[in-house]
N, C-alpha and C positions, 0 to 999 in steps of 0.2 A: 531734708525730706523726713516724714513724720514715721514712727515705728510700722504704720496699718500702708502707709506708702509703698513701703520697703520690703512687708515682709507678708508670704502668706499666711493666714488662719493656723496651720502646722505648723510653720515655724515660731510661731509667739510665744512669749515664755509665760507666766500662769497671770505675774501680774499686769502683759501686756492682754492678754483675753481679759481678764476682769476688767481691765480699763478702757475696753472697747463699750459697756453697759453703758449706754447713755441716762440710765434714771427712769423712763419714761412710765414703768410699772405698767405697760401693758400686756408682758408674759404674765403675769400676776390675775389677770382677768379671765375669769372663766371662760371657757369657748365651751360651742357646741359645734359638730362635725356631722355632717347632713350621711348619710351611710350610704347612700345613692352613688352620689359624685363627690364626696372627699373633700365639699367644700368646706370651710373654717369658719364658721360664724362668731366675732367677739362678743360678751356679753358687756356689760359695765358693774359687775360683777365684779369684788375684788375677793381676794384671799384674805381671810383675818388677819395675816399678818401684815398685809402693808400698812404702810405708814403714810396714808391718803397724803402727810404734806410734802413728804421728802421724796412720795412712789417708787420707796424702796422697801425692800424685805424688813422685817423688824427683829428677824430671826435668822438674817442669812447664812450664820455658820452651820446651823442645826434644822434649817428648814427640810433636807430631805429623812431625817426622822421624826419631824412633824406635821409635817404633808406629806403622807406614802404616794401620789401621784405628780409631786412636785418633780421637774423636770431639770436636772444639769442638762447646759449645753456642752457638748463635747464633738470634737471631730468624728466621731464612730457618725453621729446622726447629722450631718450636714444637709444629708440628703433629706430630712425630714424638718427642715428647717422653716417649709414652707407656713406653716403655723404663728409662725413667726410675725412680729406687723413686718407692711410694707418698706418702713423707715427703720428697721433696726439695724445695729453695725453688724451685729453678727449675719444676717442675710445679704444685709448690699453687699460685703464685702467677699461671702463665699461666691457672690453674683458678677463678681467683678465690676460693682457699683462704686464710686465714692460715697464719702460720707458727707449728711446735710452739713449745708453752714452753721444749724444751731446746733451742732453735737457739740458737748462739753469739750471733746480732743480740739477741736476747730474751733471752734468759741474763744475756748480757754474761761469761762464761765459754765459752773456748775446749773445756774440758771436758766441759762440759755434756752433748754430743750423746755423748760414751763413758759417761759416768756414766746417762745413760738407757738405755742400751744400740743407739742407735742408729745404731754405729756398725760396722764389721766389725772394730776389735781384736781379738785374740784370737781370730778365728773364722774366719779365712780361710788359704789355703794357695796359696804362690810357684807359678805355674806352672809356675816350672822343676821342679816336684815330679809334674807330674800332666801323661804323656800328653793327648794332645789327643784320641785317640781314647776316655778313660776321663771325658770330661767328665761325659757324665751321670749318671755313678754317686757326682755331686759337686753334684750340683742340689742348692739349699736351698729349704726355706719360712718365711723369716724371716714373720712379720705386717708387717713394714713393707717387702717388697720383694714388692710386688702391681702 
């Protein structure tokens, strides 16, 4: 049985949490949060640093002193997890969800999560491209970023 099988989110050890990231670079996308009703809106908005091809950080040892509102996930916020897309390991799994068949743990291919299309390759745009005041007009509705 597989480490995310066996153990819960607190019990993992730092490189078992890391190896839960499936790639997808959708925490990376801007969101907008409606102030009404708390809902999450994605942008296709990326952070300068990712890496549109790998939809990984380009910067991840150093990105929370390069991004002052760039977010570590840690146990303290599970509960605020919901920001989260719909298909990430870290939500299915605080959810008592599995994980999809195309996550890299499952797969066993690093590929997998682009080749399902679960990824933002291809479909996102450098902030440094897009006003901050034109976000909205850059909201997406993937199915999996619910």
């Amino acid at each position: 049985m597989a480490f995310w099988q066996q153990k819960s989110l607190a019990e993992m050890s730092t490189a078992e949490w890391e190896a839960l990231c499936d790639g997808c670079g959708k925490c990376c996308l801007h969101k907008l949060e409606d102030e009404d009703t708390g809902e999450c809106f994605y942008t296709r908005v990326a952070c300068r640093y990712l890496d549109e091809n790998s939809s990984r950080c380009g910067c991840y040892s150093e990105r929370l002193q390069r991004v002052p509102d760039c977010t570590k996930l840690t146990l303290a916020d599970i509960d605020k997890f919901h920001w989260l897309p719909a298909s990430c390991a870290y939500r299915l799994l605080a959810n008592g969800q599995p994980l999809p068949d195309w996550h890299p743990l499952v797969s066993g291919d690093p590929d997998s999560v682009h080749r399902a299309g679960a990824s933002v390759r291809g479909r996102c745009l450098s902030e440094e491209q897009v006003h901050p005041d034109d976000l909205e007009a850059h909201i997406v509705h993937w199915v999996d970023c619910a």
